[in-house]
C-alpha positions, 0 to 999 in steps of 0.5 A: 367123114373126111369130106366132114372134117374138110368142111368143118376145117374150113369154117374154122379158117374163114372164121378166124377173125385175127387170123388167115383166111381159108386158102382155096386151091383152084381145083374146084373142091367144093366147101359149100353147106350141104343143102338139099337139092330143091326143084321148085315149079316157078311157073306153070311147066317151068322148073328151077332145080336149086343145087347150093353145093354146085349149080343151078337149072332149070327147065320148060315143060312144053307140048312140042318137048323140054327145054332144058338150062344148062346140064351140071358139072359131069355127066353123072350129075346130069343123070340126076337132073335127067330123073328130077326132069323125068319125074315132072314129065315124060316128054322128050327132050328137044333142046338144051341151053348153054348160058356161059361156058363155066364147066359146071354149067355144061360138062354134063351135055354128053347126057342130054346129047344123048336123049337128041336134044339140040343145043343152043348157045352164044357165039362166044359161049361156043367158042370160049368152050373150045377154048377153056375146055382144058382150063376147066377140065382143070378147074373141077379136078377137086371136085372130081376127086371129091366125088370120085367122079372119072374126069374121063367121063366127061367130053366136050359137046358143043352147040349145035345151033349159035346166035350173036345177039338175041334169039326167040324161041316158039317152042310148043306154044311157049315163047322163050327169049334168049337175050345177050346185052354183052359180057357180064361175068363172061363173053357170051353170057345168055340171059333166058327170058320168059316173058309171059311168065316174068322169069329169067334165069340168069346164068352166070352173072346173077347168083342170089347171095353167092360170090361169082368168079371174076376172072373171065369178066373183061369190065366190071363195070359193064357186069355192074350195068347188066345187073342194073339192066336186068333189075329194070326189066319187067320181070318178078322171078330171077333165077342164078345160076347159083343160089336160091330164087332171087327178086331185084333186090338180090339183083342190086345187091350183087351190083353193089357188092361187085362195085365194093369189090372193085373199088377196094381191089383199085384202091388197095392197088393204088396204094401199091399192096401187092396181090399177097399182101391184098389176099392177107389184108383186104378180106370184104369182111361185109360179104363172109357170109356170102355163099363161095366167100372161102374162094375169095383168095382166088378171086383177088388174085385173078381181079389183081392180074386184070387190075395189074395187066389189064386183061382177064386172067382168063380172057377170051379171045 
């Protein structure tokens, strides 16, 4: 009930057209409609797990074992993607897929670690998870009082095996591209390429109709080009690391609404607002309905440092 009553407070915040809008905290609680989880079989033996509240992943079905794509924000939730993996086979799992080092994404690795699978990501994926471990333990602290999840469950389980550009996978008579084109969202950010299929999750710089985190991205403009890159591709399915399945009109769509973002913080800047006076006054009212809008304080404040100190709020190294 009270988790209720949190959601229905927010709404009334956000859609308050005259008034303030709803102020995140930074602690990761979660605000989101309460959809249900929904595994859709993309391709022959490869599976998308959507997850609107939190993050996605995915996973390839193959003879030689599982390949599995990112492992959710706290090992209890990547039990719950072990029994959704389970009830599409019983092959063991062999490897697992760090795309970006956002702790919604890995900090369920201690359960994948313990099935012996072996991990896979950028050099700067790795490092920026040693890095930003304490940063995101911090950042999900909400979301684990939320759930009454014990933050002490989680450990810090890194890759195993790293790459600096691209890297192709044979995996049981699958091929499997993990492709890095630069930093989107994030240094290291991995783009997993199914080629035969047409598929390609996305990790952190695409996510169907939801507002991604600016706060690590180090040029939005090259986010941008990424985006317009990945739509180019030959490739039919595009899955985000948040939000439903996506074609390339959803991949354009994010770029344009990065590139709105950006112009309005420069131009707000520019006219010499302050970061408090952008949060009260430049609210991208185009975008509201956007999935993660209510944590759009916090993005304006972290894009103001970049903008003002010309750095990352969050920057790596």
């Amino acid at each position: 009930m009270k988790r209720f009553m949190m959601m229905i407070l927010s709404a009334m915040l956000v859609g308050f057209a005259g008034g303030t809008w709803a102020q995140a905290s930074g602690a990761g609680e979660v605000e989101e409609k309460n959809i249900p989880i929904k595994v859709t079989e993309v391709a022959p033996g490869l599976f998308f797990q959507y997850h609107h509240e939190e993050s996605n992943n995915a996973w390839l079905v193959t003879d030689a074992g599982v390949l599995v794509i990112d492992t959710r924000q706290h090992p209890r939730r990547a039990e719950e993607l072990l029994v959704a993996i389970r009830k599409t086979t019983d092959k063991p799992i062999r490897w697992v897929i760090n795309t970006h080092a956002h702790g919604d994404h890995y900090f369920g690795n201690s359960v994948f670690k313990r099935e012996g699978a072996t991990f896979i990501a950028h050099n700067d994926t790795a490092g920026m998870m040693k890095m930003h471990y304490g940063l995101e333990q911090k950042r999900r602290q909400g979301y684990f009082r939320q759930r009454n999840f014990d933050p002490k469950e989680v450990t810090l389980v890194l890759p195993d095996v790293t790459f600096d550009s691209n890297l192709t996978l044979n995996l049981g008579g699958r091929t499997v591209e993990l492709l890095y084109m630069g930093a989107g969202q994030n240094p290291g950010d991995t783009f997993v390429r199914f080629p035969k299929e047409k598929v390609i999750f996305a990790g952190g710089p695409f996510s169907k109709n939801s507002w991604p985190n600016p706060s690590f991205t180090p040029s939005m403009t090259q986010w941008v080009s990424i985006l317009r890159k990945l739509a180019a591709m030959d490739v039919d399915v595009y899955l985000g690391g948040h939000g439903d399945i996506g074609a390339k009109a959803d991949v354009l769509q994010q770029a344009k609404m990065l590139e709105d973002f950006d112009r309005g913080m420069r131009d707000a800047v520019a006219k010499g607002m302050s970061r408090d006076d952008i949060i009260k006054n430049v609210k991208f009212e185009q975008y509201r309905d956007v999935r993660n809008y209510y944590r759009m304080n916090l993005f304006v404040s972290s894009y103001y440092h970049f903008l003002a100190q010309g750095r990352p709020e969050n920057a790596y190294p």
